[in-house]
N, C-alpha and C positions, 0 to 999 in steps of 0.2 A: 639824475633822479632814477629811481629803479622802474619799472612798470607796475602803473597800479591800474589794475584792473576795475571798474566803476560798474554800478548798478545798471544794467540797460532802461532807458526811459521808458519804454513800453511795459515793464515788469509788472508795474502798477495798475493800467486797465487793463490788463490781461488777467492779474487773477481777479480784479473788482467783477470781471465779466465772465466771470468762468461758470459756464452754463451748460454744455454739455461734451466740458473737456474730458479726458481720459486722465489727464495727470495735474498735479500741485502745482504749484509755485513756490518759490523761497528765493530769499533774500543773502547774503555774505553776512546775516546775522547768527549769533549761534545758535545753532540747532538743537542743544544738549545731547539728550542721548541719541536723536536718531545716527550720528554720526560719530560711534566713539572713538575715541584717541586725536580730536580736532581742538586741538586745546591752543588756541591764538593768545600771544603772549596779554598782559593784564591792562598793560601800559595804554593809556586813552591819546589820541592824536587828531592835530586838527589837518597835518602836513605831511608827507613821506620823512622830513627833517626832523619830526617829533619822533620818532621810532633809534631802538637803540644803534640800529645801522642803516643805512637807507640802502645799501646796496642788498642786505638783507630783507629788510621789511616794508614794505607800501602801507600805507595807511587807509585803512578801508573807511571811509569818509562816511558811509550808509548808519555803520555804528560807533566810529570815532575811536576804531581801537587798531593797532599794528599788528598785523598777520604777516606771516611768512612767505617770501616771494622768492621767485626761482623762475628762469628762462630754461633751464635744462634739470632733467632728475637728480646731474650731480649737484647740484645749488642746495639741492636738502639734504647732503650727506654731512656730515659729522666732520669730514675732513676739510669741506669749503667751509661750513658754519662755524667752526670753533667753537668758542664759549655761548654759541649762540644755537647748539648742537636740536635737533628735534626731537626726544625719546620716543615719538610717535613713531617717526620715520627710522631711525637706525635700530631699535627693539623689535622688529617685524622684518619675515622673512622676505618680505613683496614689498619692504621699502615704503619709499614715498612717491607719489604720480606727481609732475608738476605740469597742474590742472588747470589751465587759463592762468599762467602766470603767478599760480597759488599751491606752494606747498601741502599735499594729501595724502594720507596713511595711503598706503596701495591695496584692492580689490583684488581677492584672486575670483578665476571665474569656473575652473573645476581642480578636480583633485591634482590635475598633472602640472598645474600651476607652485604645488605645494613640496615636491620630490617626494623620495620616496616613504618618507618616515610619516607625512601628516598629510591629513585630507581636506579638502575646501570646505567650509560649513559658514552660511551666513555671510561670505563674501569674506571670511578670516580662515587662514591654515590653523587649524589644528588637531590634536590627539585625534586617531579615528576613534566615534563613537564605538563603543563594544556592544556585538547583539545580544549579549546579553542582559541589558538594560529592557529589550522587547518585552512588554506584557501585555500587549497586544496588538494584533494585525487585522490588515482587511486585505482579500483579492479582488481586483478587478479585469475583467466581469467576475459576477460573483453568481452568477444564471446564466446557461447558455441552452437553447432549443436548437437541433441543428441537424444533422445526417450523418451517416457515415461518410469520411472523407475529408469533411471541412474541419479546417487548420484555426485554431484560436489564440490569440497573444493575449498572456496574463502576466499582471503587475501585482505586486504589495506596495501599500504601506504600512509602515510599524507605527507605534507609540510608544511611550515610555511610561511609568507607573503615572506621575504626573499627567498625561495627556498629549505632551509636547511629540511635536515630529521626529522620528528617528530612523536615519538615514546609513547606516552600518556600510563599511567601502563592501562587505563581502555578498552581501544581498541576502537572499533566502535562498534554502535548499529545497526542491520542488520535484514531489513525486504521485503517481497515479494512485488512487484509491481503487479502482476500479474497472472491470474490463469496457466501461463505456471511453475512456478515454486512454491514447498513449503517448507516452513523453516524458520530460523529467529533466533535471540538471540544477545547475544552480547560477544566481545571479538577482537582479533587481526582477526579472521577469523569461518569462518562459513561455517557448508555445510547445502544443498539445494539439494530438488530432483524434478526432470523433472517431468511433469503432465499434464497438459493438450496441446494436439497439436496446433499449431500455427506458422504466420510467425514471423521474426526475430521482438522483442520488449525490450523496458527497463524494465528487471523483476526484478531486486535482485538491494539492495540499501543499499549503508554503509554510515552513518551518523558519521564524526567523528567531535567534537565540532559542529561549523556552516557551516562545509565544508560537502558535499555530492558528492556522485560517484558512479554509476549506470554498472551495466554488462548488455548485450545485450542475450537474450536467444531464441533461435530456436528451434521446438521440434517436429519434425517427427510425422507421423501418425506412431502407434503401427504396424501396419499391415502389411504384406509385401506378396504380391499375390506368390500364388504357382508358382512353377515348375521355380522359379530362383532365384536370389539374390539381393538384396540390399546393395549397398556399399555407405556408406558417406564416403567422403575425405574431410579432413581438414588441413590447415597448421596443421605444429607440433606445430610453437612457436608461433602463435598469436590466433588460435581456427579457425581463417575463414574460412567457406569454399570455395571450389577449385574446381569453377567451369571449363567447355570444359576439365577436364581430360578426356582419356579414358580407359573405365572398360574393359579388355581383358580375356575373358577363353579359360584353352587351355586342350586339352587333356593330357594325360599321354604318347604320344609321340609328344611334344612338338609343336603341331600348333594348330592356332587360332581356335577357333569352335564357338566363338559368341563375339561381341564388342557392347560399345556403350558409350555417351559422358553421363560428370554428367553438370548437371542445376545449375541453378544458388544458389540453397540450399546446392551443393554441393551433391546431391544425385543421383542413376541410378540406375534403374532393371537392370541385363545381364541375361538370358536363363544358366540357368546352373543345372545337376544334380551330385550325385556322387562324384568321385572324381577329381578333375580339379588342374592346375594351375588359380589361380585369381591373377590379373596384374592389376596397375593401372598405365599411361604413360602422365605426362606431360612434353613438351621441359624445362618450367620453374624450374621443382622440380626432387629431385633423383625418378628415379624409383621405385617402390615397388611390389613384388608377395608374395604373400602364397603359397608356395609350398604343395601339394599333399591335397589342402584346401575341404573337406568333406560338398558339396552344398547343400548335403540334409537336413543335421542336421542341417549345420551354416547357416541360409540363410538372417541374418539382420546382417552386418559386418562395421567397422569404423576404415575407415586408413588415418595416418596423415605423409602428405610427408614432408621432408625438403628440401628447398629450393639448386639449385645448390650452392655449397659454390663461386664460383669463377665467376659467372656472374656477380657478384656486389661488390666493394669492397669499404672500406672505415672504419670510425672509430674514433680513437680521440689521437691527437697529448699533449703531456704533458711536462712540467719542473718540476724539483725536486727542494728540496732545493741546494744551490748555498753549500752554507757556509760559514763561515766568514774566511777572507783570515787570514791562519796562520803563524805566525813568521818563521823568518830561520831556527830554531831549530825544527818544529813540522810540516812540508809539509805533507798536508796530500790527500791521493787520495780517491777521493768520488765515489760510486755508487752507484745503484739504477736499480729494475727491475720492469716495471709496465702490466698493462693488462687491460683488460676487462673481466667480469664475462662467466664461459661458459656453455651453456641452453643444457640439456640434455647428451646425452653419450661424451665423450670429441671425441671418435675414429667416430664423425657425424662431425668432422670438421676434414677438409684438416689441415698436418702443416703448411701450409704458413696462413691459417687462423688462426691459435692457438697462436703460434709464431713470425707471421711477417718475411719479407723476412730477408737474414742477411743482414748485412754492415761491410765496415772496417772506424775502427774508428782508428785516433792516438791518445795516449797519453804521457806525457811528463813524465821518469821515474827516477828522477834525472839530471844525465847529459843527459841522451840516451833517443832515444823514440820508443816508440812499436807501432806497428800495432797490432790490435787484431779484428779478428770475432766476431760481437754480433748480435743476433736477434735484430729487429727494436725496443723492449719493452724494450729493456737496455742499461746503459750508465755509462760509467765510466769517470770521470775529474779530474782536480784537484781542489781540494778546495780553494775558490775565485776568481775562473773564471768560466763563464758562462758554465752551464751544458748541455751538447749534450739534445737536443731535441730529447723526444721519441713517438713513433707511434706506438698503439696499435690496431689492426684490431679489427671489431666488427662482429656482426652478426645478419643480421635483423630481427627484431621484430614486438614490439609496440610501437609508441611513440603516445603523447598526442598534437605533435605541429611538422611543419615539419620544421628539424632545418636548410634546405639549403633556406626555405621560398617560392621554386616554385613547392609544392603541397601539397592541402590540405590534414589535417593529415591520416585521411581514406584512401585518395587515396595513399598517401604514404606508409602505412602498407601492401593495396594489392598489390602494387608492389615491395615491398620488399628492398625499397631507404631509410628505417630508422630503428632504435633501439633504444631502452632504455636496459645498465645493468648495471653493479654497476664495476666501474672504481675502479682498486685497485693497491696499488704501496707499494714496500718494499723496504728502504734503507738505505745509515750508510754509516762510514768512517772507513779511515786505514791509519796510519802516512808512509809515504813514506818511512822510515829511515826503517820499520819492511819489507818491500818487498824484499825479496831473488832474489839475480840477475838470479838464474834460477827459477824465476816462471812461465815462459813462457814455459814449455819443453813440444811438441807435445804429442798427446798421452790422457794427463788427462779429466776425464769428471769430468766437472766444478759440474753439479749436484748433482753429487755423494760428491765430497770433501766437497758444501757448507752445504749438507745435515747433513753432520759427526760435521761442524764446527758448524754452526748454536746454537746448542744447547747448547755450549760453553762459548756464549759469552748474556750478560743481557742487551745487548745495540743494541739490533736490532725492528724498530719500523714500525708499518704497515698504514695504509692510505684508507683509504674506501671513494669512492665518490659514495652513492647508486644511485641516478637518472640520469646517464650521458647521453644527449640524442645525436645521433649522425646520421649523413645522409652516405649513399652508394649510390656510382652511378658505372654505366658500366665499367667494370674492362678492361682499354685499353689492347687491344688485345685479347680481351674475344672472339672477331665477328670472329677471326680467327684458335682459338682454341688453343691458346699459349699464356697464362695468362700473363701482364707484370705485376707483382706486385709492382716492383721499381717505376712504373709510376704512384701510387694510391694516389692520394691527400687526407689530410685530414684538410679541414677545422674546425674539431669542435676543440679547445683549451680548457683544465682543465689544472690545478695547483696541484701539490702536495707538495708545499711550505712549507704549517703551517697544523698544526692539525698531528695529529698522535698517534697510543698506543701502547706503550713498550711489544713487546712479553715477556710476564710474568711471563709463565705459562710452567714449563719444567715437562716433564712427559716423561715415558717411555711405549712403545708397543713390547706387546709379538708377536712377527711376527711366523705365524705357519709356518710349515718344509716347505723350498723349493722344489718345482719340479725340476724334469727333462727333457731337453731337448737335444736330440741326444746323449744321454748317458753320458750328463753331469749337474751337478747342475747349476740351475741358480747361479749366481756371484754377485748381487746386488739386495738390498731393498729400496723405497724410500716410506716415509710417507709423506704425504701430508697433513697440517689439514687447512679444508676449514669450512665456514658455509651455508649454502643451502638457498637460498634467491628465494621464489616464484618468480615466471616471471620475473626473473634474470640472476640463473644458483647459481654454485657453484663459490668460493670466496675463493683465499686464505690466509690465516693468519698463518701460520709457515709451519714445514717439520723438518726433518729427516732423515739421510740414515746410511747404514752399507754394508759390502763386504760381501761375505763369499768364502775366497780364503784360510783361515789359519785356521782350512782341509779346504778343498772342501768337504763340505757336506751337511746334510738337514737344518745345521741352521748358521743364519747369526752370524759375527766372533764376537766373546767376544768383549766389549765396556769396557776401564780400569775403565770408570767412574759408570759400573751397575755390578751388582754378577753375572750375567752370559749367557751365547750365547743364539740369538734368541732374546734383549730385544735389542729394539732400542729409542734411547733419542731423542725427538722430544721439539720443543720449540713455542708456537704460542701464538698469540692476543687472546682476547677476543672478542664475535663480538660486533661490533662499526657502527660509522659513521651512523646510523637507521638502521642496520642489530637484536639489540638486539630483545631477546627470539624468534629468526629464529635456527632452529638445528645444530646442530656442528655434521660435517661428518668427520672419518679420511679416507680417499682414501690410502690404502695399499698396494703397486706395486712393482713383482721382476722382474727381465730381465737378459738380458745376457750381459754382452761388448763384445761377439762376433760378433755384428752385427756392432759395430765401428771397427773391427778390421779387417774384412775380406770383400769382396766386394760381396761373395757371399751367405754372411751370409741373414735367414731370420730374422725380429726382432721377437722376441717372449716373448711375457709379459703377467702373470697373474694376476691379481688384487681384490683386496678385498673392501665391502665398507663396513664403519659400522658405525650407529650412536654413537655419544659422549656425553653419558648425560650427565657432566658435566666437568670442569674442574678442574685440580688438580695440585697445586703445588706442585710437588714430584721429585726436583733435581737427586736425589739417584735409582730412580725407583723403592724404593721400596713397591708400589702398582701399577704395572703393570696393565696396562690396556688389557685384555682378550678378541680375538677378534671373540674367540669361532667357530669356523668355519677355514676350511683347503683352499688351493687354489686347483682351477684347473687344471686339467694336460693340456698340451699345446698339439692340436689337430695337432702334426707333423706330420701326413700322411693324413693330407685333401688335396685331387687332385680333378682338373675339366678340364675336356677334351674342349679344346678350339675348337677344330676341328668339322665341323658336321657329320663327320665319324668315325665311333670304332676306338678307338687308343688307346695303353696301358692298355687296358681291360678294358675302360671307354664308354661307349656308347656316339654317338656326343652330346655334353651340356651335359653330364650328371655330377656332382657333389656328391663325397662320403666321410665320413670319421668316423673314428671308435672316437667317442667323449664321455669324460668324462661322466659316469653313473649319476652322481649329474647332471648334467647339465638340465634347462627345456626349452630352448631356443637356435637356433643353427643362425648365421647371416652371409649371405658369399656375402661378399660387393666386386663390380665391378665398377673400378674407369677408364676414359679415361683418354685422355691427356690433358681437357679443364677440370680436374676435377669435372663431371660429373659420378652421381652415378647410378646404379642399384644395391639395398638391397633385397635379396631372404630372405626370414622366410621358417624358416622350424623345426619340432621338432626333438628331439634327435634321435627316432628310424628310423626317413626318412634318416637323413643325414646316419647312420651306413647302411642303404639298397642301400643307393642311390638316386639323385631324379633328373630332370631333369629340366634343367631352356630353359622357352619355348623362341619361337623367338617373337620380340617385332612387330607389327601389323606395316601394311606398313604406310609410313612414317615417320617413328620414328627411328632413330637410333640405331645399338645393341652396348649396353653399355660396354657389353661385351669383344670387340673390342677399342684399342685404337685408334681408327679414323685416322690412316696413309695412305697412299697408299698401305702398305702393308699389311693393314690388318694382321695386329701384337695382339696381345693378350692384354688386359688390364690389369693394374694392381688386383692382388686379395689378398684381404684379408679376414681371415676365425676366427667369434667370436665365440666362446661359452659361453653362461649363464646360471648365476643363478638367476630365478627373480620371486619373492614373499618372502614367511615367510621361516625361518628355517627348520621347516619343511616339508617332503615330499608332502605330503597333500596338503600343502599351496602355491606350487610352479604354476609356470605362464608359458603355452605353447601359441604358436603364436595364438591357436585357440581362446581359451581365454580372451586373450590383445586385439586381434581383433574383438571379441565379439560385438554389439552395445552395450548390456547392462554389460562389463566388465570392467576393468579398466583405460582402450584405451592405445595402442600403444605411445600417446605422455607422458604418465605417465612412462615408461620403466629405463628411467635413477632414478626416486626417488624408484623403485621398485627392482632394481638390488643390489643383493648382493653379487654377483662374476663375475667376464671376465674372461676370457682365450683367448687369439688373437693371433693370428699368421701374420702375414704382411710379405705373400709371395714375394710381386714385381712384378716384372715383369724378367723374362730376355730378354739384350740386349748384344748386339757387337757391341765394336767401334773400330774404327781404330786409332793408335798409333804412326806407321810409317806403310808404308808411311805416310806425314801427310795432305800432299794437295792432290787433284786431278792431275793428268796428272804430279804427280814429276817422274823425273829422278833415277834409281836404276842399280847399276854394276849388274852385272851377280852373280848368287847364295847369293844375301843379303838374310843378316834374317828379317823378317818382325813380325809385333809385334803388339798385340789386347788386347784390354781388355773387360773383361767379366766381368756382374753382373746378379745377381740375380738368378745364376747357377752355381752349383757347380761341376769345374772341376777337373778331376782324373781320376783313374781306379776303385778306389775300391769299395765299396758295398754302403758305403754314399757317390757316386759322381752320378750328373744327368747327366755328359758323355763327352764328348771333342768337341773341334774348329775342324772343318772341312775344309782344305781352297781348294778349286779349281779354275784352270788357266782356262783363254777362250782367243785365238786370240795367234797374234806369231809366232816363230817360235821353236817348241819341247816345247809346255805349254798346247796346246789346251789334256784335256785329263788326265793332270796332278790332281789329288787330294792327299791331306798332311791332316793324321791327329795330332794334339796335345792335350794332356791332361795333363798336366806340366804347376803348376805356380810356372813363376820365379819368383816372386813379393813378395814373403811372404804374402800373402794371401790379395791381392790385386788385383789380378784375370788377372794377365799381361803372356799370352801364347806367346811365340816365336814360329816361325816354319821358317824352310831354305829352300828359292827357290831354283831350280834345277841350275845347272852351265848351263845346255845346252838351258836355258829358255832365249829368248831374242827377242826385236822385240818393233815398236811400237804401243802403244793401246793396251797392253798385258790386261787384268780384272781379280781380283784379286775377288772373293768371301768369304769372311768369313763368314760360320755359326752354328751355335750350331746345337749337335749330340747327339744322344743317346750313351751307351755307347760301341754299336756296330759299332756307325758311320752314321747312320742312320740319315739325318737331321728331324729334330724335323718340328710337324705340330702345328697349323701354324708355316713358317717357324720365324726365327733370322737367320738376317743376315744385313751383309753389306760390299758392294762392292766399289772398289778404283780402277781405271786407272790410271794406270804408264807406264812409255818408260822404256825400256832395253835395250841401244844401245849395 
């Protein structure tokens, strides 16, 4: 009998559970048009023997019909097949892949795939588009504020009358408008250096066919008067500058010593010598300081904020394909994961912006139907009924038109109500009959199993929509500081119906040794492979994952289908839809499942980035792709003293932590409760001394602070990077990047080649039981809290116990219990037992976190409950 290939059993709760995957699922069902030229002969079978040859064809049992089989590429040629010939496979210059034992039109993955006559487009050789088809382009950047000196790389894209992406082999022809900039040439993109000073004008010009499109250029006077600083601010993601910020310097014990607002260029002197903290503070944009930033040396500097993520929200609503409703014998359940492309570090957006709020969706599973959690960017149905509509958040940008139509586009960029990124969706089927009745069992990360499956299966297909332009407006309940994201509308509507490209491309990654964190290996790898799309973001086209729990050790666990541990099978697209000859990035990321599992767990994840120069179809892995480079160790003992007084051997605001020797980049980001940022920079040798993060100039909020009444702590999260070349030498500290004449701080995401993060939290206490206010409780109840983001115990890794103290009564006033005991299995649920002789009404119930002395913690946690005790 020939090899038939079979459905993998986990296929089925992998996408029932798909929550906050990056890609599809699909089935050896047909896909229609995502995958054209897959045309599996008609003939239905129950056996390999049912099929018109069996040396030929296996019977794909999932949909009961004979597909085309092949151990080697010549098995699908014309001359082995005969009368059994493929016109898929022998009509096409790139053949046929034979892809898990399954004959597959072949992928090319760029032009050079194609020879010399035709160019790659869509994952197919053909005709090279002609530019003159262009009728219209965009550059990017399409704003640049900057000095004389500094070096800028610019892209086009084209269009076609229709709207469609258009990718010409020859590029655009690229010339100076102006004496502010010099440069020129021709090709997909071009750099250009700053030169003569001036206000903002059309200098740099790409000619693609008879379409034109122009960048705007701005260019500081050289000079920058003694005895202070020069700071330009610019968005990160559209180049404008940012004006009424203000520039704050503060000393080395953290107060103001000189301010002042930047102008309309986006520019300001501040008075500053030495060493300083430099602050820049708009209500609009996260915050930004240079810690311990050296005024003498650096004194012409360029910082680019980003925008709050959660004052504005919005984006673009999508349907997938439906599918064509299947007979009684083939019920098959479809889904689909989509997004928006994301500009810069992924860890510069909140998850509600990355992800989308969840939802519960039901679907029909047989006789029975489930409820299941999905991010807003996923949907699972059944095939031949109308596909759950999905809603992908964006993130403002630049558009060329403003798509809600009440303001001009300009105006709309500076206020931050629109985007342009490249809308991307992954999805496929799975016959109902293959779903295991316990696919649902709590516990599993969907990501992790689709990661494993993914690469499995040659029937999974991608979706690129580059130009998606989309509008943001006021994120109701933004004015109050309690984001509603359920309430965010999104008017703009795409499709991801028709058009699509068969992930084609299986290949294996050497994942280097895992860290440690808290004296354990991380436990999971996930590959991600994107392509890097200028004033975009990253884009993705396949992925990958592996455990490492069988050892627990430095490398992820053997894969049956590679030779050996540490090599993880990844499956992705080629890029498409007008992404072609844009870079192929694999983003290499480990973590823990501690942090699903425990409530007091931090998340802790390091990541690797590395270009992919090309792609390879290598089933087998056996040309692993070498990522040459280790991960970072995870900065598990970064602490910052919330308090403005010494505590814990922290000076008030001070910030410490002993961080990775590699590292040339340290970022300790302070998030409120309206998702509102302050980002400290600082270099490696500060953060191991220590440094202090100054107070923010009055009227400004500290960020630092979650904005409650209580004056509770913010959440903190602590990066560390690697960001420049390989080598030592070549590496990028904050002084650097903030340079005028360096690389600039909004280049940080294409320049990073390692993360290490740590996503401390916050901690908090809630209350459990009692569970209202003013409930009724017998004498000596156990009462019951739960704790996150701190970890309670006695022992050596615990941050210390629940503290509860009585007020009011009769025998309470005076009372304090402490507990350090989870009942919950690591779920962070403390009991403690009121006294019997405690009773009265209006008794007040305290709970707050303690050190492990007992000591409550500053600022305080806590929270308080009234109950009767009759």
């Amino acid at each position: 009998m020939s090899p038939s290939p079979r459905s993998h059993p986990l296929v089925g709760p992998a996408c029932a559970l798909l929550l906050l995957a990056l890609a599809g699922c699909a089935s050896d069902e047909d896909m229609g048009p995502l995958i054209p030229g897959d045309t599996p002969p008609p003939r239905t079978c129950a056996v390999d023997q049912d099929c018109p040859n069996a040396a030929l064809f296996f019977c794909d049992t999932a949909v009961a019909r004979c597909a085309p089989a092949c151990r080697t590429p010549s098995d699908c040629r014309a001359d082995r097949r005969g009368e059994y010939a493929l016109p898929e496979c022998d009509g096409s210059p790139l053949g046929c892949q034979c892809d898990l034992n399954r004959c597959l039109p072949g992928v090319c993955a760029a032009d050079a795939d194609c020879g010399a006559e035709r160019v790659c487009r869509d994952g197919a050789c053909v005709t090279p588009p002609s530019a003159d088809l262009a009728v219209a382009c965009e550059v990017t950047p399409d704003v640049v504020v900057g000095r004389p000196g500094m070096s800028v790389e610019f892209s086009v894209w084209a269009r076609t009358r229709e709207g469609t992406p258009l990718v010409p082999r020859e590029g655009a022809t690229w010339r100076s408008l102006a004496p502010a900039v010099k440069g020129g040439g021709t090709g997909h993109g071009a750099a250009f250096t700053l030169a003569e000073p001036g206000d903002e004008r059309e200098a740099v010009e790409a000619r693609v066919g008879g379409a034109t499109c122009r960048a705007r250029i701005t260019v500081l006077p050289a000079e920058v008067p003694p005895g202070g600083v020069r700071v330009l601010v610019v968005d990160e993601l559209t180049g404008r500058p940012v004006p009424l910020a203000t520039v704050a310097v503060s000393s080395t014990k953290d107060s103001v010593t000189a301010s002042t607002v930047t102008g309309p260029q986006g520019a300001a002197w501040v008075p500053a010598t030495g060493e300083v903290a430099l602050s820049v503070f708009h209500p609009s944009y996260g915050y930004l300081t240079l810690a311990r930033h050296d005024a003498t040396g650096a004194r012409d500097v360029r910082l680019a904020l980003r925008r709050n993520p959660l004052d504005r929200a919005g984006g673009v609503r999508g349907a997938f394909d439906a599918g064509e409703k299947p007979d009684a014998t083939a019920q098959a359940l479809r889904m689909g994961v989509a997004g928006l492309s994301v500009p810069g570090l992924p860890a510069e957006l909140s998850p509600e912006a990355l992800l989308g709020p969840e939802r519960e969706v039901e679907v029909g599973l047989g006789t029975s139907r489930r409820r299941l959690k999905l991010p807003s960017g996923a949907g699972v149905w059944l095939a031949g009924t109308p596909p759950l509509e999905v809603r992908a958040p964006g993130v403002a940008g630049v558009c060329d038109m403003s798509p809600d139509g009440e303001l001009e586009p300009e105006a709309a960029v500076r206020e931050g109500a629109c985007g342009t990124r490249a809308a991307w969706a992954l999805q496929g089927a799975l016959p109902l009959r293959e779903l295991p009745l316990n696919a649902l069992e709590p516990g599993t990360d969907p990501l992790l199993l689709l990661g494993q499956l993914v690469p499995g299966s040659p029937r999974f297909a991608s979706t690129v929509l580059r130009d998606t332009r989309f509008s943001l407006a006021p994120t109701p309940g933004g004015d109050t500081g309690t984001p509603e994201l359920d309430a965010v509308e999104y008017p703009r509507a795409v499709s991801f119906e028709k058009g699509g490209v068969r992930l084609a491309f299986p290949f294996a990654v050497r994942v280097p040794e895992l860290p440690r964190y808290r004296d354990a290996y991380l436990d999971r790898a996930y590959v991600l492979a994107t392509v890097a799309a200028p004033g975009r973001g990253l884009v993705p086209l396949g992925l990958g994952a592996a455990t490492n729990v069988a050892p627990a050790d430095p490398n992820t666990d053997k894969d049956a289908r590679l030779s050996d541990a540490g090599l993880v099978l990844v499956r992705m697209a080629p890029a498409h839809g007008g992404l072609e000859g844009q870079p192929y990035r694999l983003v290499v990321a480990a973590t823990s499942g501690a942090a699903r599992d425990g409530a007091a767990s931090a998340v802790a994840t390091t990541t690797l980035v590395a270009e992919l120069p090309a792609l390879d179809f290598d089933p087998t892995g056996a040309r692993p792709v070498d990522l040459r480079s280790g991960f970072l160790g995870i900065p598990e003992d970064a602490r910052y003293n919330f308090d403005p007084a010494t505590y814990q051997g922290l000076a008030g605001r001070q910030f410490r932590a002993d961080v990775d020797e590699d590292a040339s980049l340290v970022r300790v980001v302070f998030t409120d409760r309206a998702g509102r940022r302050w980002t400290v920079l600082a270099d490696p040798a500060s953060a191991r001394e220590g440094f202090l993060v100054p107070r923010p100039p009055a009227g400004f909020e500290d960020r630092t602070a979650w904005g409650d009444v209580l004056g509770s702590r913010a959440r903190l999260q602590v990066e560390v990077l690697v960001v420049g070349g390989p080598a030592s030498k070549d590496r990028l500290g904050p002084s650097r990047l903030a340079a005028a004449d360096g690389p600039g701080l909004e280049h940080v995401s294409d320049l990073t080649r390692a993360v290490s993060a740590l996503d401390v939290g916050r901690p908090e206490v809630t209350w459990l039981y009692p569970e209202l206010e003013g409930q009724g409780l017998v004498r000596g109840s156990a009462v019951r809290v739960r704790v996150t983001g701190f970890r309670v115990g006695s022992g050596d890794d615990a941050d210390g116990q629940v503290r509860l103290s009585l007020r009011g009564g009769s025998g309470c006033a005076g009372t304090v219990l402490l507990g350090d005991e989870d009942v919950s299995q690591g779920q962070g649920e403390v009991e403690l037992q009121l006294p019997a002789t405690c009773s009265g009404m209006g008794v007040t119930l305290t709970a707050e976190l303690a050190d492990p002395d007992g000591v409550p913690l500053r600022p305080p946690v806590a929270a308080v409950r009234g109950v009767d005790i009759p």
